[in-house]
N, C-alpha and C positions, 0 to 999 in steps of 0.2 A: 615836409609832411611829417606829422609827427605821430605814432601809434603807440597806447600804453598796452602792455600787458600784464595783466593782476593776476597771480598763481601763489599757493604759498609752496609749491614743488619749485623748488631750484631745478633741478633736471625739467620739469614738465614744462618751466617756461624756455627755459635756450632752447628746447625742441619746437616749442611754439614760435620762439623768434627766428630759427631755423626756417622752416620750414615758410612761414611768412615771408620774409627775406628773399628768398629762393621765388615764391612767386610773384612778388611787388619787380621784382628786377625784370621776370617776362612782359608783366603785362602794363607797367611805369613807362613812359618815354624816357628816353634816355635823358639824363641831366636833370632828375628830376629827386633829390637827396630825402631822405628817410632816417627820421632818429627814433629811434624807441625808447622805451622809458618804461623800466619793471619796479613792481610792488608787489609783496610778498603778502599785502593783506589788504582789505577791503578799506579799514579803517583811512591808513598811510594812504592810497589813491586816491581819497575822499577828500583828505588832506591837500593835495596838490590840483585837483581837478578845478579847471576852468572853463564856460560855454563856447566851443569853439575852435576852441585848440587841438583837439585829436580830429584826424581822420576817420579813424574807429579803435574803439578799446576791445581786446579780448579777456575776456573776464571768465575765471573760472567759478564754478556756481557753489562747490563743496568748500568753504573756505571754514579757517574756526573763528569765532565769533562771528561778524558781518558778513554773513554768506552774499554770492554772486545777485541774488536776485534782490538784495533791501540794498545792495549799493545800486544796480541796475536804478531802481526806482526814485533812488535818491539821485541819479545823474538825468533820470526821464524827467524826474519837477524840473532841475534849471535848463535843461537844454532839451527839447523834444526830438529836435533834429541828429541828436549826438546817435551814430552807429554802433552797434553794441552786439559782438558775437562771443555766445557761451558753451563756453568748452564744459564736461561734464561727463560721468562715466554711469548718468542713468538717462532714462525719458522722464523722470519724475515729472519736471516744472517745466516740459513742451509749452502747456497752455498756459501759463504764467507768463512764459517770454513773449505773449503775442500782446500784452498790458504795455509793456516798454515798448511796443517794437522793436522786437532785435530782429536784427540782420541775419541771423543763422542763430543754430545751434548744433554742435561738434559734437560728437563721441568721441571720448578717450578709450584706446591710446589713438593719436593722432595718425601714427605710421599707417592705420588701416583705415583711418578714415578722411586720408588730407585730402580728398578730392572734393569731401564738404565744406573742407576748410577756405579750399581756391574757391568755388561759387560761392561763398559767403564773399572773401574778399572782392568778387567780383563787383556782387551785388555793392558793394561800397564805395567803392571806388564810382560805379554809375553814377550814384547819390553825389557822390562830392564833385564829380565831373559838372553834374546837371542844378547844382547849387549856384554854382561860378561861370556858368554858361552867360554870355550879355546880349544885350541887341543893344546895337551905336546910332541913333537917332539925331534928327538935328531940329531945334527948337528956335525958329529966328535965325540970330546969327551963333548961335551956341552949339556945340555938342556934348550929346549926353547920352550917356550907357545905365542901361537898367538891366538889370536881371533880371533873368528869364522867369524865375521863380516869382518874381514878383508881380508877372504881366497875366492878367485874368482871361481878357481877348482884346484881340486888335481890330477896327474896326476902319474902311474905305470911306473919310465924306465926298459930300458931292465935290469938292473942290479938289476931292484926289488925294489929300493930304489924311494921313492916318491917325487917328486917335487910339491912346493907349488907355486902358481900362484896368484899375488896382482895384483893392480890397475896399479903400475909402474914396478914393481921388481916380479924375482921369487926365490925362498930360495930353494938349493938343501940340502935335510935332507938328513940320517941315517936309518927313520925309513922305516919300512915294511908296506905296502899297509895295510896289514891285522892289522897292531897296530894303524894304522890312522881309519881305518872301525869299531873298535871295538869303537872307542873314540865319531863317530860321528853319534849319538843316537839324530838326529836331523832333523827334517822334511825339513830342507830347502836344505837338499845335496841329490842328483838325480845321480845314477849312468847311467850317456846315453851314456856309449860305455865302453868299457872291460878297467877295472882299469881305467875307468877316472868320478873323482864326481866333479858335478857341484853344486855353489851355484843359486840356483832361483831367492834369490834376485838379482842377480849381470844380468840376463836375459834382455835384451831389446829387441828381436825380435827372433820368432824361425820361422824357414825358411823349407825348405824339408827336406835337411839334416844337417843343422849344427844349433846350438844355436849363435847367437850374443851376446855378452856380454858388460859391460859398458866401461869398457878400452879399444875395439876395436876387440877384439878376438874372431874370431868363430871355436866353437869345433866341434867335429861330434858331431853326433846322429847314435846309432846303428842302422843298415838298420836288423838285424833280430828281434830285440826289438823297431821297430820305432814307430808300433802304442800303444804300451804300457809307452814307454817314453812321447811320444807327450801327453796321456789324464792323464797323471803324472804328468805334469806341468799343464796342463790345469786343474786338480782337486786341487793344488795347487794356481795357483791364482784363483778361485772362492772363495776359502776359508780364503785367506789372501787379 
């Protein structure tokens, strides 16, 4: 796992690698190694930045010339998904960080404020957990792992066997409903009608009866579990 962190304070970043450090080793499984990689300016990380690579960057926002927030935006064009927490010793650009989506944003000095710093990492680490998450499927005589991230809903046919549902395409598997249910131990899949799970992120508007989703599909909603679906979602996004 690799995390940068951009500061042009020598001292402000070893305290930030510190203190990251310190919580990545509680809340990491063990065996699981960590390199960092410090830039002193906005420019030099721009420099070396590639889609995919960090875990999460912590970026300081006061920098001279290329402040925190035109590098933030320049790392939101190539990568949407890149995590991005900024350290800074105002609220100035609160509402600005919600343009990139960042992951947090810190008050400096950190010693009084590292408790914002661990639920920021927290939140990041969720993210990269829930990126990498798969479900193992079998197609014929093949097996095949999809990302969870990738699966919009899953759907029971008559024949038992489950159809997976993308953004363009759907993949008719093999497996059994119940080998797919046992796999997805994951808050983001909603069962709202008999064999069929929704993912919540993939959610853009829920209606009376059916969910919208991002690719244009609306599913039902069970009408005998409606009002227990509908504040299943809704206790879902309050929480994410």
């Amino acid at each position: 796992m690799y995390v940068a962190i951009v500061d042009d304070s020598k001292a402000d970043a070893t305290q930030t690698k510190e203190l990251v450090e310190k919580y990545l080793t509680e809340l990491l499984p063990k065996g699981i190694k960590v390199f960092y990689e410090f830039f002193a300016s906005g420019e030099e990380f721009l420099q070396h930045f590639s889609p995919g690579h960090y875990a999460f960057i912590i970026l300081d926002i006061y920098m001279y010339e290329l402040n925190g927030m035109e590098v933030a935006k320049n790392v939101a064009a190539q990568d949407k998904n890149c995590n991005i927490i900024f350290l800074t010793t105002s609220t100035e650009h609160v509402l600005s960080g919600y343009s990139v989506h960042a992951a947090g944003y810190v008050l400096k000095p950190l010693a009084e404020n590292n408790q914002q710093l661990c639920q920021a990492i927290k939140y990041c680490l969720g993210k990269v957990q829930l990126s990498e998450a798969l479900l193992i499927v079998h197609m014929d005589n093949v097996t095949v792992t999809i990302h969870l991230d990738e699966i919009y809903y899953l759907d029971c046919q008559k024949n038992r066997f489950v159809l997976l549902h993308m953004a363009n395409h759907s993949l008719k598997t093999s497996s059994s409903y119940q080998e797919c249910l046992d796999q997805l131990q994951d808050d983001r899949f909603l069962e709202c009608y008999h064999r069929l799970l929704v993912n919540m992120d993939c959610i853009t508007a829920m209606r009376e009866d059916t969910f919208l989703l991002k690719n244009g599909d609306a599913i039902p909603i069970s009408r005998r579990k409606k009002s227990e679906v509908k504040q299943a979602y809704l206790n879902y996004l309050s929480e994410h």
